[in-house]
N, C-alpha and C positions, 0 to 999 in steps of 0.2 A: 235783953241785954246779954250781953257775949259774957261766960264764965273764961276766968283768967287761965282754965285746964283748955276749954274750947279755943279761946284768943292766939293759945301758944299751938295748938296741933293746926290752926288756922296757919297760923304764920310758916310752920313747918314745909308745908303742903305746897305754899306758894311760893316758898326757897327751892323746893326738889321741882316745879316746874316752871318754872321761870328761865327765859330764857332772854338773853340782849338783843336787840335790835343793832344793828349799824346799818349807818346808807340810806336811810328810807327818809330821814323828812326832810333832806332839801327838794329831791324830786315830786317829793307829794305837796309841799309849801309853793312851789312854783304852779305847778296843777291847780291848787287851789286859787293860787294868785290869779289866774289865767281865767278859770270859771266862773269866780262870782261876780268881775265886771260885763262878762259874757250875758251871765244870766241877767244881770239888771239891765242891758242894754236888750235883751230880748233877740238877736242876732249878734254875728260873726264882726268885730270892730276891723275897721281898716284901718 
């Protein structure tokens, strides 16, 4: 179990690198949309 001194220099740590994403999950949501009828079909759909 996380000490509430640990939990806070935890959280610290992940404020100084964290960083935002934009842009990336419509591109990757369509990729995925695209792949997994792919894959359950076993080949390329027409």
């Amino acid at each position: 179990m996380l000490t509430p001194e640990l939990m806070d220099a935890y959280c610290k740590r992940l404020e100084q690198e964290r960083i935002p994403a934009t842009g990336c999950t419509e591109p990757i949501a369509i990729a995925y949309a695209a792949a997994v009828p792919r894959d359950m079909l076993g080949e390329i759909p027409e």
